[in-house]
Backbone as CSV, one residue per row, in Angstrom:
resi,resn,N_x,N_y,N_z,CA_x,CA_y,CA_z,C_x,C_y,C_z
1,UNK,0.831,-1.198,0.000,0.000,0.000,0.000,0.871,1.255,0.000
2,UNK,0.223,1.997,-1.053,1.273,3.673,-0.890,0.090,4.271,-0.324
3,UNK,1.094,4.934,1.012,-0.268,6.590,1.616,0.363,7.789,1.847
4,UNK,-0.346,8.274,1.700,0.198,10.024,2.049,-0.256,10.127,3.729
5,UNK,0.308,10.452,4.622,0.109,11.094,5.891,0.276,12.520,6.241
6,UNK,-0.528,13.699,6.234,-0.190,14.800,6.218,-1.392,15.232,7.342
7,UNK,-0.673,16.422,8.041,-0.969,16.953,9.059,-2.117,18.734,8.718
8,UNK,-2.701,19.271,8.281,-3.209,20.630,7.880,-3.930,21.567,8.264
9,UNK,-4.555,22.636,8.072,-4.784,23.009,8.672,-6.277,23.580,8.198
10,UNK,-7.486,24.268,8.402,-8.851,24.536,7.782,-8.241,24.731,6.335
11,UNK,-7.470,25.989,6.067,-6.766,26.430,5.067,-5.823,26.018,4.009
12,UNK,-5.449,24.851,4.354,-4.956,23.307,4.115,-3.042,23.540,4.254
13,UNK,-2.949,24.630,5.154,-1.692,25.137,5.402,-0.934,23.955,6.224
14,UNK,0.121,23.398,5.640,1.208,21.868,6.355,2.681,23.198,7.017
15,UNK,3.202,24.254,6.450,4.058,24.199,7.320,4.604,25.681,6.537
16,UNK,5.498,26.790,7.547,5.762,28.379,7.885,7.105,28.072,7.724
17,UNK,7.674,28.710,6.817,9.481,29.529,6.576,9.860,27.974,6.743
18,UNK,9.375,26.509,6.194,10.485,25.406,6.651,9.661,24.942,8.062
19,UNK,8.904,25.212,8.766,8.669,24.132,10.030,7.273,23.880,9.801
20,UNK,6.486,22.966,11.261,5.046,23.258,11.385,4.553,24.297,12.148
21,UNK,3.499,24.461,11.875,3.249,25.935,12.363,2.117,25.479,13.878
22,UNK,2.693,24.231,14.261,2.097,23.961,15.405,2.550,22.768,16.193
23,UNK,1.878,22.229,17.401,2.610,21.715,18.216,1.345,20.784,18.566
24,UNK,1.387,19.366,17.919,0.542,18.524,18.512,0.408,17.093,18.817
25,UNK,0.716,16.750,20.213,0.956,14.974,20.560,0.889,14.307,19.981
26,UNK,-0.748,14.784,19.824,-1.326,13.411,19.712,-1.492,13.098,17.851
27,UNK,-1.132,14.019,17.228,-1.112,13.652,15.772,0.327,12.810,15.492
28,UNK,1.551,13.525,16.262,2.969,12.610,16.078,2.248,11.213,16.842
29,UNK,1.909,10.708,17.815,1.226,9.713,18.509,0.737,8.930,16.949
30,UNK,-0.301,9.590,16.807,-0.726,9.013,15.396,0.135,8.483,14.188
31,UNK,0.880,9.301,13.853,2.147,9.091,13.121,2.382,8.158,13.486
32,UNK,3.520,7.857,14.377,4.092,6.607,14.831,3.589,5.332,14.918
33,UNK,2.185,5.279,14.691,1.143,4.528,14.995,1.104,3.471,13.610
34,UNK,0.961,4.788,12.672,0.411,3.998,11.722,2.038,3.819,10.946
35,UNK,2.656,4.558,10.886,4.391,4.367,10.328,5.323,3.267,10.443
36,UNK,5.138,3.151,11.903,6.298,1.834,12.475,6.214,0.719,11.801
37,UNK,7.662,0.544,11.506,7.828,-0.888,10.876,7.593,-1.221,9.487
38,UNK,7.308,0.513,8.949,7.214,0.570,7.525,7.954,1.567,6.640
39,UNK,7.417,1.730,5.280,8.714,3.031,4.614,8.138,4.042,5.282
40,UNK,8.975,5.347,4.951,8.236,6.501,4.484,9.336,6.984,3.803
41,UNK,8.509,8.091,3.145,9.124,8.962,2.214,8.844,10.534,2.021
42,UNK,9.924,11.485,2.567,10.086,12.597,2.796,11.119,13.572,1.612
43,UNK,11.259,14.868,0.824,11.613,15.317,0.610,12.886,16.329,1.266
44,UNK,13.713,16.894,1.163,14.734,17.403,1.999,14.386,18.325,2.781
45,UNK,13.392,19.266,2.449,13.189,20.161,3.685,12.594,19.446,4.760
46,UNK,11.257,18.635,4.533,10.913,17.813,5.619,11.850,16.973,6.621
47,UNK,12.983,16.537,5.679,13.916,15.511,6.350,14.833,16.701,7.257
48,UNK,15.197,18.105,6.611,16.223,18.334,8.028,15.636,19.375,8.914
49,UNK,14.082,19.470,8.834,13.157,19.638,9.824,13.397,19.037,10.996
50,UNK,13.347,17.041,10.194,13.072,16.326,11.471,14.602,16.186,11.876
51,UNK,15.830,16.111,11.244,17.157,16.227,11.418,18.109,15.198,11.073
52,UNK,16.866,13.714,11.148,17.585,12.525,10.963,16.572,11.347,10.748
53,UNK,17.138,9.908,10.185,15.775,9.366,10.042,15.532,8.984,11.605
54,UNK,13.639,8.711,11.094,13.303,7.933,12.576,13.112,6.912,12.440
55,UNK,13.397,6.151,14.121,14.004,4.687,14.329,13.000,3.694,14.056
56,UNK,13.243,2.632,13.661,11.931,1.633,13.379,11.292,1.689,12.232
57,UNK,11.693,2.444,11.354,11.173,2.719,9.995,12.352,2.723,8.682
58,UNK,12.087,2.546,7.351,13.065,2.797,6.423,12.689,3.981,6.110
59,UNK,13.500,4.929,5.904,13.431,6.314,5.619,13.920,6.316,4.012
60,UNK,13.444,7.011,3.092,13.951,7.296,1.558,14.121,9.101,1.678
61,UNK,14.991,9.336,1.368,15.182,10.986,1.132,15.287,10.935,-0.507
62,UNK,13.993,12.427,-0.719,13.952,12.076,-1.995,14.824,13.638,-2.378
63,UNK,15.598,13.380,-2.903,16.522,14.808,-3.009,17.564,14.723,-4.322
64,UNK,17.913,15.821,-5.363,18.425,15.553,-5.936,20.201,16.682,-5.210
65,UNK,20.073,16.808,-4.073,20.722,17.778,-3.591,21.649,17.281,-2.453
66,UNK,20.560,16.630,-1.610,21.561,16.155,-0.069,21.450,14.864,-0.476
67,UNK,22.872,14.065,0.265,22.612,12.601,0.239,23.134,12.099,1.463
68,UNK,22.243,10.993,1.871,22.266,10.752,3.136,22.218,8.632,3.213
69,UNK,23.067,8.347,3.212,23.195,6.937,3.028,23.402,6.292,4.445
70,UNK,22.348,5.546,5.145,22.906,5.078,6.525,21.962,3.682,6.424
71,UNK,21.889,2.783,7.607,21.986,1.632,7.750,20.166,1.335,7.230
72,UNK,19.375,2.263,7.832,17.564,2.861,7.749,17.440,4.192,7.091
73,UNK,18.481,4.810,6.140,17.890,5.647,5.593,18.621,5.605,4.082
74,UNK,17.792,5.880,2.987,18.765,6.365,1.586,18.163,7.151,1.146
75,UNK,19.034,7.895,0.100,18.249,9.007,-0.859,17.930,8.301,-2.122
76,UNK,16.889,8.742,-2.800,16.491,8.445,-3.637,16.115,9.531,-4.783
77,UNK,16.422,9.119,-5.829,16.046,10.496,-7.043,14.530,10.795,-7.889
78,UNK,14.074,10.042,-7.538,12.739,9.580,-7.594,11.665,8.640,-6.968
79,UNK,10.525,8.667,-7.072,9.554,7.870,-6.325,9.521,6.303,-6.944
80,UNK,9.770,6.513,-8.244,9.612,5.147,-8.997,10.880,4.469,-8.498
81,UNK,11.657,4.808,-8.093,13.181,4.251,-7.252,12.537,3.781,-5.785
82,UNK,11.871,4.096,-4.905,11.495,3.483,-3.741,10.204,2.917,-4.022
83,UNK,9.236,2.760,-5.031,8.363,1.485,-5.610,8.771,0.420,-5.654
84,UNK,10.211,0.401,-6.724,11.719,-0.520,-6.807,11.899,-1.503,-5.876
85,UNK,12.133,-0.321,-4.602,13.385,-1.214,-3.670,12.403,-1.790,-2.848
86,UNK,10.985,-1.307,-2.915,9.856,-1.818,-1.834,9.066,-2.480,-2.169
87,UNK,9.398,-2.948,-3.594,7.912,-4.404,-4.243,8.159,-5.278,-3.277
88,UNK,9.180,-5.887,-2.741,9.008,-7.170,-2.701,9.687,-7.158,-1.238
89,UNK,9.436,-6.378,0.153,9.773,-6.091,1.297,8.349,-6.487,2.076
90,UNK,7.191,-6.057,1.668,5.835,-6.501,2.660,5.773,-5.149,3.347
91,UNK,6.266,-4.103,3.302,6.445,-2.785,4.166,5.062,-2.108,3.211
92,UNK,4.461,-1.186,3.702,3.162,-0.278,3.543,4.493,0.729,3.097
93,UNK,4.352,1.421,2.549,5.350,3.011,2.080,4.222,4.333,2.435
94,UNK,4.406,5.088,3.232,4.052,5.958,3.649,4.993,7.865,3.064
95,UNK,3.817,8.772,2.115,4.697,9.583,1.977,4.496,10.898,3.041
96,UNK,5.446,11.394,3.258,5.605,12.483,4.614,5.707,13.674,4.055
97,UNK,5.973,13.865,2.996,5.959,15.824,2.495,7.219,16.032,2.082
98,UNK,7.309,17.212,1.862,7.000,18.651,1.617,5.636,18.338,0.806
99,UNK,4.763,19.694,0.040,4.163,19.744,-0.618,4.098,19.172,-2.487
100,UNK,5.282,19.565,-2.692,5.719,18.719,-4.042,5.620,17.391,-4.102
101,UNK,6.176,16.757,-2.793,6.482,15.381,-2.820,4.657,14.917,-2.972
102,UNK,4.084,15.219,-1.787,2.834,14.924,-1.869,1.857,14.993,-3.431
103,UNK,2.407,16.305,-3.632,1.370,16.166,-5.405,2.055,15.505,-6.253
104,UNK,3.060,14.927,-6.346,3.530,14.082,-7.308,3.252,12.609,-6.571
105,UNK,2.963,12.680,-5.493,2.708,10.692,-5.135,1.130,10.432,-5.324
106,UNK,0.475,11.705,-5.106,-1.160,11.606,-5.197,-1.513,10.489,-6.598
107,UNK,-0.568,10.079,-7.101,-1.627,9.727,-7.956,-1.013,8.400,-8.647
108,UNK,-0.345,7.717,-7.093,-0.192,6.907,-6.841,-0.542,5.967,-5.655
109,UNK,-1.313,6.998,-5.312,-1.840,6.589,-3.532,-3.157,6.057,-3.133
110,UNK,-2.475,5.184,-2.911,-4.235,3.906,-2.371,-4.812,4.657,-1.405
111,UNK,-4.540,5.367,-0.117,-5.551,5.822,1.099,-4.299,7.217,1.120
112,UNK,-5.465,8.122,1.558,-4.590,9.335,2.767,-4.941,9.645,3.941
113,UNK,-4.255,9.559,4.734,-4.793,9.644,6.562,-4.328,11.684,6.491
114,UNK,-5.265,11.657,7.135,-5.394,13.465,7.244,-5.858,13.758,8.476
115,UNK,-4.369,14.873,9.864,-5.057,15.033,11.501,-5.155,16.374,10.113
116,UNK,-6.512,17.090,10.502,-6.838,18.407,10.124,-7.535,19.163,11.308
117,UNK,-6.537,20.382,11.407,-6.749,21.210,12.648,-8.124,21.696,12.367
118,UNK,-8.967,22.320,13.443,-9.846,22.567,13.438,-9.737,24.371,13.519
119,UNK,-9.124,25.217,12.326,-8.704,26.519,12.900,-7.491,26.847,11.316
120,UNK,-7.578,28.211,11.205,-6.975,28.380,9.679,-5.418,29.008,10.631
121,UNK,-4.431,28.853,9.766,-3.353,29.308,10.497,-2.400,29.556,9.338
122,UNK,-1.737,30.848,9.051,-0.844,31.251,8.333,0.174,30.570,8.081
123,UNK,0.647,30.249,6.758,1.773,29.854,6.320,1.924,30.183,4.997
124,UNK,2.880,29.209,4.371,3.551,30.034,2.916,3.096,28.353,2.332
125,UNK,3.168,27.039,2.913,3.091,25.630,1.865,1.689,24.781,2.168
126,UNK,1.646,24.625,1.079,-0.494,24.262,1.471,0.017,22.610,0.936
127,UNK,-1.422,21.573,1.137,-1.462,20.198,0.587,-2.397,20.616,-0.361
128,UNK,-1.815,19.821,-1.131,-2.557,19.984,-2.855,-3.879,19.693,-2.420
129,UNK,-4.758,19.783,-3.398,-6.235,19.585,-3.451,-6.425,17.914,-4.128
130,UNK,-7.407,17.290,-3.453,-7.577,15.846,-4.229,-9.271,15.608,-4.447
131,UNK,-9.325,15.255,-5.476,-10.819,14.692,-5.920,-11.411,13.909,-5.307
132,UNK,-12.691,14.425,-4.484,-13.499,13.548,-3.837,-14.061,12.000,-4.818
133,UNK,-14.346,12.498,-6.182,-14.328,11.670,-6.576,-13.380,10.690,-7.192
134,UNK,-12.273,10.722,-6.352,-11.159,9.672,-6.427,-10.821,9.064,-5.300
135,UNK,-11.332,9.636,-4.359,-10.787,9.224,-3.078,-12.470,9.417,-1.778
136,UNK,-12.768,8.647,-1.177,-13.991,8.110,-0.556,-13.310,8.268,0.857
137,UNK,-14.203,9.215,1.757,-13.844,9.277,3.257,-14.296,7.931,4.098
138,UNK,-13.445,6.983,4.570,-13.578,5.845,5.374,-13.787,6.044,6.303
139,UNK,-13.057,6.912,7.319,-13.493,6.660,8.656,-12.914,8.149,9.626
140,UNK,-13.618,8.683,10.582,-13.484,9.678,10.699,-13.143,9.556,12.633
141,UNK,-12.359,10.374,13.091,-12.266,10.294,14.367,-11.964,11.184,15.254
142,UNK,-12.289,11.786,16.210,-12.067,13.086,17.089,-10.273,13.035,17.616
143,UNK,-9.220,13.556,17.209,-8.478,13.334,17.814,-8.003,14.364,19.030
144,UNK,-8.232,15.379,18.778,-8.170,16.650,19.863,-9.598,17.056,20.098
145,UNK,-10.540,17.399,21.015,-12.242,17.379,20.722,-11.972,19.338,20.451
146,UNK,-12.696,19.614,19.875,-12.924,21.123,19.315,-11.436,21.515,18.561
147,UNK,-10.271,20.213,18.629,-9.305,21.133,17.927,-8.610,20.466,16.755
148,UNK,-8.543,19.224,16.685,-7.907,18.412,15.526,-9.289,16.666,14.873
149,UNK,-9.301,16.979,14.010,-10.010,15.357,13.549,-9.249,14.553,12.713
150,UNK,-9.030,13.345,12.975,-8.221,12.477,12.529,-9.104,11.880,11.157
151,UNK,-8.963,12.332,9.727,-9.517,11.341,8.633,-8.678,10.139,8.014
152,UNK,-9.678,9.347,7.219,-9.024,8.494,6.707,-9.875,7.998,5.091
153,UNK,-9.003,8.654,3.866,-9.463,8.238,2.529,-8.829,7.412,1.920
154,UNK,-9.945,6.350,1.071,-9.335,5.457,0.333,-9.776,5.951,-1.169
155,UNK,-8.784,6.009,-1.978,-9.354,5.752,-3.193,-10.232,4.830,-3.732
156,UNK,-11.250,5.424,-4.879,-12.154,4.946,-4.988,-11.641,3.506,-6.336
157,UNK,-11.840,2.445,-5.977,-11.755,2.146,-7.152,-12.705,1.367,-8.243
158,UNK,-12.179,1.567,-9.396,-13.496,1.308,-10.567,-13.650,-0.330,-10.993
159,UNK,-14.324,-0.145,-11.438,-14.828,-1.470,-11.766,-13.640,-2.498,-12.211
160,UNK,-13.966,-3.862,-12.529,-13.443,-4.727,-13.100,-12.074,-5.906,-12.154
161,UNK,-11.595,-6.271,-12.642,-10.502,-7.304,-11.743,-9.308,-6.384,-11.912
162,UNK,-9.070,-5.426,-12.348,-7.629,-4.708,-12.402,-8.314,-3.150,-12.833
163,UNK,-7.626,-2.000,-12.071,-8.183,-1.046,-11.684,-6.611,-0.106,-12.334
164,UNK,-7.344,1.245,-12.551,-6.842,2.000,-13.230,-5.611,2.648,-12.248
165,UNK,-5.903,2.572,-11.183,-5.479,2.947,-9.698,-3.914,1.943,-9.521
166,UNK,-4.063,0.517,-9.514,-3.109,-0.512,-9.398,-2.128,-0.462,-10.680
167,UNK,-2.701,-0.297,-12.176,-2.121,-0.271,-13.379,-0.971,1.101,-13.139
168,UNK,-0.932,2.006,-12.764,-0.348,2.902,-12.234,1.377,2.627,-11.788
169,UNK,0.629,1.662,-10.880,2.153,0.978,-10.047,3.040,0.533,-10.815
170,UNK,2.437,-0.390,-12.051,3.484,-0.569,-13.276,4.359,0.422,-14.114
171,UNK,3.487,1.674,-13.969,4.464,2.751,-14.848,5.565,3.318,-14.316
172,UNK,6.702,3.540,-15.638,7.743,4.282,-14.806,7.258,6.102,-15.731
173,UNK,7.219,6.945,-14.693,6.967,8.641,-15.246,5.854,8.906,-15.997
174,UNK,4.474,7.255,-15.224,3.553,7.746,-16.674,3.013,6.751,-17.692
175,UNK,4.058,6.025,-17.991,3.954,5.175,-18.890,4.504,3.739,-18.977
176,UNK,4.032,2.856,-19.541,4.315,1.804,-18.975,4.342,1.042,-20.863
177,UNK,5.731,0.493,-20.983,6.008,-0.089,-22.172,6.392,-1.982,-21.745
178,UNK,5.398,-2.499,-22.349,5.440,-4.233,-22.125,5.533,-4.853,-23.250
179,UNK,6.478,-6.168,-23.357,6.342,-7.218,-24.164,5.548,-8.163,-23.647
180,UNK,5.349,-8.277,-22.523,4.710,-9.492,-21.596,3.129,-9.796,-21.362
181,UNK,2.730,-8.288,-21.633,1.221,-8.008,-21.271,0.699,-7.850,-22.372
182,UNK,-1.469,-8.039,-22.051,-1.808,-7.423,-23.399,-2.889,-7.052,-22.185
183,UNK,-3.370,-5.928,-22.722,-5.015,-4.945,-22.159,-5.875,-4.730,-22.818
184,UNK,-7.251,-5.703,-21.707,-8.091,-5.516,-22.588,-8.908,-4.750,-21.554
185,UNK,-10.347,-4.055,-22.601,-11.378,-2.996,-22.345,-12.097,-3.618,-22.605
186,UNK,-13.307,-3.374,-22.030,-14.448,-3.985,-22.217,-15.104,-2.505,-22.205
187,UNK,-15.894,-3.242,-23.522,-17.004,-1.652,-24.637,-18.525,-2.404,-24.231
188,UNK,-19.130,-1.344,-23.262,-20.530,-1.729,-22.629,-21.478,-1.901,-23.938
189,UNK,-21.316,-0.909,-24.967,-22.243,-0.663,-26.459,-21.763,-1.884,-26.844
190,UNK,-20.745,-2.669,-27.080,-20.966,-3.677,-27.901,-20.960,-4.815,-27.388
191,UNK,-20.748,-4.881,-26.198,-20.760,-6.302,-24.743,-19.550,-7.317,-25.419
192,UNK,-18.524,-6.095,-25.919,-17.248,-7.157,-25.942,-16.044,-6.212,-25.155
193,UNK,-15.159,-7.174,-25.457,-13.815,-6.945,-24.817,-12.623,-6.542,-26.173
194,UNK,-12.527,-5.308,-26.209,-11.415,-4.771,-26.817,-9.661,-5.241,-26.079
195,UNK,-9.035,-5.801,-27.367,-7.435,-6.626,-27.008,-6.422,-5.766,-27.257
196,UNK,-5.337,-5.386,-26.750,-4.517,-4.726,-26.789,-3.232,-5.242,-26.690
197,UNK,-2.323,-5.861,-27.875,-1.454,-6.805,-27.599,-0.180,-6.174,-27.821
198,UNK,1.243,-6.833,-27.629,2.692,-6.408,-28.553,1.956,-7.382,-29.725
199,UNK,3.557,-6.704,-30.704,2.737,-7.295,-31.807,4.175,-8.225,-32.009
200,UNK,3.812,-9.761,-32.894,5.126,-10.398,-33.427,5.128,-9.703,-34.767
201,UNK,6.463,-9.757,-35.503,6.529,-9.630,-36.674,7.899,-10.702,-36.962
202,UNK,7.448,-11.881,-38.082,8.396,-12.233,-38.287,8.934,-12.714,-39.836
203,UNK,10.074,-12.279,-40.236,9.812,-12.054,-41.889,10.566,-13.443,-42.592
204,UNK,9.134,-14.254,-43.589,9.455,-15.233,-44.043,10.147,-15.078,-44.765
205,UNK,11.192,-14.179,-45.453,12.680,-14.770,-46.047,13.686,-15.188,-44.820
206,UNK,13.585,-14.675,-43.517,14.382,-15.174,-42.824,13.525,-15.404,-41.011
207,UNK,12.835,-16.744,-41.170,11.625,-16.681,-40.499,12.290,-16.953,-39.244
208,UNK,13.667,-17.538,-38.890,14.549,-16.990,-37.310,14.830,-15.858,-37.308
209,UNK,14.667,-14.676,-37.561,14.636,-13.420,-37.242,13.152,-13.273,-37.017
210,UNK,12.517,-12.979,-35.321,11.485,-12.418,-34.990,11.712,-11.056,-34.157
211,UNK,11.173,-10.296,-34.141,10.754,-9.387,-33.792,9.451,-8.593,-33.069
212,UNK,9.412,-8.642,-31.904,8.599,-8.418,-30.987,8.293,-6.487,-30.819
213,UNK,7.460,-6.037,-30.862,7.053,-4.644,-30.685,6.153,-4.430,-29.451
214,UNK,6.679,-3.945,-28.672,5.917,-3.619,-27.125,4.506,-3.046,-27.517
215,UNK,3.461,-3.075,-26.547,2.416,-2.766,-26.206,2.864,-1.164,-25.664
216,UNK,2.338,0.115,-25.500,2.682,0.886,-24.583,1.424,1.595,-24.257
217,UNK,1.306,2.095,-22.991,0.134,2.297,-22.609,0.564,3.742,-21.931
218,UNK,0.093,4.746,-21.891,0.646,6.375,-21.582,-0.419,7.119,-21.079
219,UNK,-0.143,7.316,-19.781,-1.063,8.177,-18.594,-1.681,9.653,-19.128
220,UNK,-2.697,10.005,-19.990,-2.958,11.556,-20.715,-3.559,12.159,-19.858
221,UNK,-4.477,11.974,-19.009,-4.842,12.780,-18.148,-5.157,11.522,-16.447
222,UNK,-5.978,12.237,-15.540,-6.226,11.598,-14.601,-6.723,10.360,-15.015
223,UNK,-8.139,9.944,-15.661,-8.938,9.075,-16.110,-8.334,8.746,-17.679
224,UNK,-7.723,9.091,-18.172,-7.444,9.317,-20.178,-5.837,8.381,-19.961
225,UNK,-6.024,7.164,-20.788,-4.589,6.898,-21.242,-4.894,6.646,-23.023
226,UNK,-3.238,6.733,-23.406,-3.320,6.387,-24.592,-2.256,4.594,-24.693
227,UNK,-2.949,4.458,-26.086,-2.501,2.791,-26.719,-1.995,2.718,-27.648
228,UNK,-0.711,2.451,-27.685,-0.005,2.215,-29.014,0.612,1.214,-29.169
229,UNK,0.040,0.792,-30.221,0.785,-0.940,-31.089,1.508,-0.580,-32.051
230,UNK,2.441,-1.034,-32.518,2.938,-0.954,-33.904,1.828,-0.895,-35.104
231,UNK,0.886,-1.144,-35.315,-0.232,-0.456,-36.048,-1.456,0.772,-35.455
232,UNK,-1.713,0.632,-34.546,-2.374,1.644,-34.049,-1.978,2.198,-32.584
233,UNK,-2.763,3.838,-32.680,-2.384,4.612,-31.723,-4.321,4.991,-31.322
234,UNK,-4.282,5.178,-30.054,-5.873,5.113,-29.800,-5.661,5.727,-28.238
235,UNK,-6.934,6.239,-28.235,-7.191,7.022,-26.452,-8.489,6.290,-26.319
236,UNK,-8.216,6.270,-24.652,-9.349,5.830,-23.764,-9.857,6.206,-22.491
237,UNK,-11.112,6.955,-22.324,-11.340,7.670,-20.922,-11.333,6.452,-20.426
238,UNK,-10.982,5.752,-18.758,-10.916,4.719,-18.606,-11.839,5.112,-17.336
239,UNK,-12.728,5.789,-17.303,-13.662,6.055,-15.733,-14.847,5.567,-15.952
240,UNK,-14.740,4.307,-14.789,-16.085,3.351,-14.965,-15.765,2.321,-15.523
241,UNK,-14.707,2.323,-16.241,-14.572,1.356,-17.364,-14.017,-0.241,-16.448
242,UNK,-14.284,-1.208,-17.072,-13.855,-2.697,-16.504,-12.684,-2.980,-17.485
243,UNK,-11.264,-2.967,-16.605,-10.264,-3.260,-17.638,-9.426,-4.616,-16.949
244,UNK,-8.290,-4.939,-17.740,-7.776,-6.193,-17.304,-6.444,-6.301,-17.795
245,UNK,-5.249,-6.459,-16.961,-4.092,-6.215,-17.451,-3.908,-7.709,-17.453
246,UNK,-3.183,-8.527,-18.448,-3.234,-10.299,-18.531,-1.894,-10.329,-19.169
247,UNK,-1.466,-11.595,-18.807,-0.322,-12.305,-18.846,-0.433,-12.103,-20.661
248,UNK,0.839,-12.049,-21.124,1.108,-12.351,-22.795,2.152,-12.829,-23.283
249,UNK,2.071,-14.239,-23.892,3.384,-15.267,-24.367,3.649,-15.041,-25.981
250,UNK,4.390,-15.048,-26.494,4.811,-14.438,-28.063,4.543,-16.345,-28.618
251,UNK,3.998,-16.656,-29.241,3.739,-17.231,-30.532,4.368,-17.689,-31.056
252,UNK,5.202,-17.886,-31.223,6.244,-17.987,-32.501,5.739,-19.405,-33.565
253,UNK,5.606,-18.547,-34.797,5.351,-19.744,-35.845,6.207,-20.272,-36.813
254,UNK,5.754,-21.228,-37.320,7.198,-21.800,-38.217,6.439,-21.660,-39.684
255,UNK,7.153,-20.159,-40.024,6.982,-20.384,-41.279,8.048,-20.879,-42.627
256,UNK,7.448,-20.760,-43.515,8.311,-20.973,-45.081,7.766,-19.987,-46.113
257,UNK,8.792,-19.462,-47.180,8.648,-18.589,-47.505,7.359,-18.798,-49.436
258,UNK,6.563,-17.864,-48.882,5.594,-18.439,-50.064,5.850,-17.485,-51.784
259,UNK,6.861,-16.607,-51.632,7.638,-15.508,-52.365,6.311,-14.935,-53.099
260,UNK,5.555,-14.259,-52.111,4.264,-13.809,-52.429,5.065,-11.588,-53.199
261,UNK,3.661,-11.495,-52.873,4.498,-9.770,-53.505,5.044,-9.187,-52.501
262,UNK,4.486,-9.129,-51.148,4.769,-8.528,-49.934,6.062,-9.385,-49.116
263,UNK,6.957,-9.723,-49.827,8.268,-10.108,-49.212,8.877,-9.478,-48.315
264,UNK,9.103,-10.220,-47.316,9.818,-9.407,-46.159,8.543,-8.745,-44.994
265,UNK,7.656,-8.946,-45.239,6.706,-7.723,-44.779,5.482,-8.180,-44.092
266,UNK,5.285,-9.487,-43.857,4.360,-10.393,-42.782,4.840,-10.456,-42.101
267,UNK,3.742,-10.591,-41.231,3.450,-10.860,-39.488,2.215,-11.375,-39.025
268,UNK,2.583,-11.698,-37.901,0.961,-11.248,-37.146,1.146,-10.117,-36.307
């Protein structure tokens, strides 16, 4: 699971000149709560806020500036670099801020836990804004009474056995280029399933030379990706939609050459 944990304020103000612009137990209480024993991931001002990593957790500093290499903490140059090192650990990855860091993980993030003060308070760095209709309030809790409430959102997700939300995790910056996979859509108007494969190409004058062409699939907007095969290029709003990312094995056929007109120039 990736989450954002951020602390704000009515005004959605996280933090003044570099610090927080407040002082509260029981939200670090909270923190620690849900953190321990898992990643997180902080940007450099956040990290020499706190000064150093904290204990019981893997820390990632995402910085292209400071580097900080110790036994529980590394830097990292990107987010798709601690996806990497954390597939296959069992750790939850938790992101901690600055504000940048947060709008660039949003839209990779299964739940966000939010203490939101009850009271607007001046600062200079706000938390981005997120679509209710992407993200569904789960569960709500008094954590200070008249002064802080503890939320908790999960993204919403859409229909089908593989979700537009999870397909995400596969991309690196966006986009995601496969020989392995094919995606299909399912079109409600025609009650079929649109295929989205790599393509083989293999040319019967020299039918051991094959050639495989990736599938690529490219993030255009929130809901909008695009599809490109070696023959076609195509867009798809994918909201609502039932999609399915599936295993894909290459074919290979044994041909002989039939010295038709189009030499060199079959496939499937």
């Amino acid at each position: 699971m990736i989450a954002i944990i951020v602390a704000m304020s009515e005004n959605r103000v996280i933090g003044r000149e570099g610090k927080i612009p407040w002082d509260l137990p029981e939200d670090r209480k909270k923190f620690q709560m849900l953190t321990m024993g898992n990643a997180i991931v902080m940007g450099r001002r956040t990290y020499d806020e706190i000064g150093h990593p904290l204990p019981g957790r893997m820390t990632y500093l995402l910085s292209g500036t400071k580097k900080v290499e110790l036994e529980n903490c590394h830097t990292v140059q990107s987010l798709e670099e601690v996806w990497e090192k954390e597939k296959n650990t069992g750790r939850d990855i938790f992101i901690c801020g600055g504000a940048s860091v947060y709008e660039e993980a949003l839209r990779n993030t299964d739940k966000i836990y939010v203490t939101k003060l009850l009271e607007k308070v001046e600062g200079d760095t706000f938390f981005p804004m997120f679509s209710e209709e992407e993200f569904v309030e789960k569960s709500c809790e008094i954590l200070v009474p008249q002064k802080a409430v503890f939320y908790e959102y999960e993204r919403v997700q859409k229909k089908g056995k593989f979700t537009l939300s999870t397909l995400k995790d596969l991309w690196y910056d966006g986009k995601m280029v496969t020989k392995e996979k094919q995606l299909r859509i399912f079109d409600e108007k025609s009650g079929k399933w649109e295929v989205f494969s790599p393509v083989i190409f293999q040319n019967c004058m020299r039918p051991e030379e094959v050639t495989i062409y990736p599938l690529t699939i490219t993030l255009l907007a929130e809901d909008r990706i695009q599809i490109e095969t070696k023959y076609q290029q195509r867009e798809f709003d994918l909201k609502d939609k039932e999609i399915e990312l599936c295993e894909w094995e290459a074919k290979i056929h044994k041909v002989e050459c039939t010295h038709c007109e189009n030499c060199g120039r079959c496939g499937w």
